[in-house]
Residue, then its C-alpha position, 0 to 999 in steps of 0.5 A: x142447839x138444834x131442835x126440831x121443825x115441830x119444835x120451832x113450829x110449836x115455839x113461833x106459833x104456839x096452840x093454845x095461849x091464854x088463859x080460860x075465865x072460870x076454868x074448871x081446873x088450873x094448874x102451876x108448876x115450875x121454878x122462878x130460879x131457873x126461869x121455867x113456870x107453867x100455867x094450865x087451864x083446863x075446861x071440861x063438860x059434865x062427862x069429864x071430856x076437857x073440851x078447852x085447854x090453854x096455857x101461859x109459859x114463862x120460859x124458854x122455846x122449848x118450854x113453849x113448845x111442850x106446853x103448846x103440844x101438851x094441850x093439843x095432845x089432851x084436847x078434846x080427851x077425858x080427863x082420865x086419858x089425859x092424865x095418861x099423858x107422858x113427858x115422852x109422849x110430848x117430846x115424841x109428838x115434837x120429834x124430839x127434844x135435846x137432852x137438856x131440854x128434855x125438863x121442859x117436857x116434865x114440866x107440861x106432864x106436871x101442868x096438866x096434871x096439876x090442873x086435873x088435880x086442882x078440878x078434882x078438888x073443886x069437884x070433891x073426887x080424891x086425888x088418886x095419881x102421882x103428882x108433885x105439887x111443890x115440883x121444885x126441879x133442879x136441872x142444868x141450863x148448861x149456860x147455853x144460849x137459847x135458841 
């Protein structure tokens, strides 16, 4: 399976890791079945501008890889643009992605807005965007090896 220079960039040495003490928002999706969860935190100041945002992935490169790309691509942005954020818009930022792998970039768009849904309860605004809490994808791995 090939994969992009971004990709591996973002793969072997990822943006963003770790977690943030008393994050503002803090989201988890993903499936223990197949080996992909994803983690996001989320801080944001009193105009709504998430000024830190870091992630934990247990899962494969490509897993890494967008949830590493989709924290640098909220950064320093407000809550409502990063909520703008699409799984293409991350799979386009790392000059691709392989077709099996495309899931990965689904699950950061979900990350993300799991978190922002997750603030938003902690600040008592209703949660006006689609978003699926019990994310329980299906998808094949194709029983390939990772890369």
């Amino acid at each position: 399976m090939k994969y992009s220079e971004k990709v591996m960039d973002h793969f072997t040495n990822p943006r963003n890791v770790g977690e943030i003490e008393n994050a503002d928002g803090v989201g988890v999706v993903g499936n223990a079945k197949c080996g992909d969860i994803m983690k996001m935190y989320l801080k944001i100041d009193d105009n709504g501008v998430i000024v830190d945002c870091k992630f934990k992935t247990f899962g494969c490169g490509a897993a890494i890889a967008t949830s590493s790309m989709a924290t640098e691509l909220v950064k320093g942005h407000t809550v409502e643009e990063a909520l703008k954020l699409t799984n293409s818009a991350v799979v386009e930022a790392l000059d691709g992605l392989p077709a099996i792998k495309v899931h990965c970039s689904v699950l950061a768009e979900e990350a993300i807005k799991s978190a922002v849904a997750d603030y938003y309860k902690k600040i008592g605004k209703p949660i006006d965007f689609d978003y699926d809490p019990d994310h329980d994808h299906d998808h094949d791995h194709g029983g390939e090896d990772e890369e």
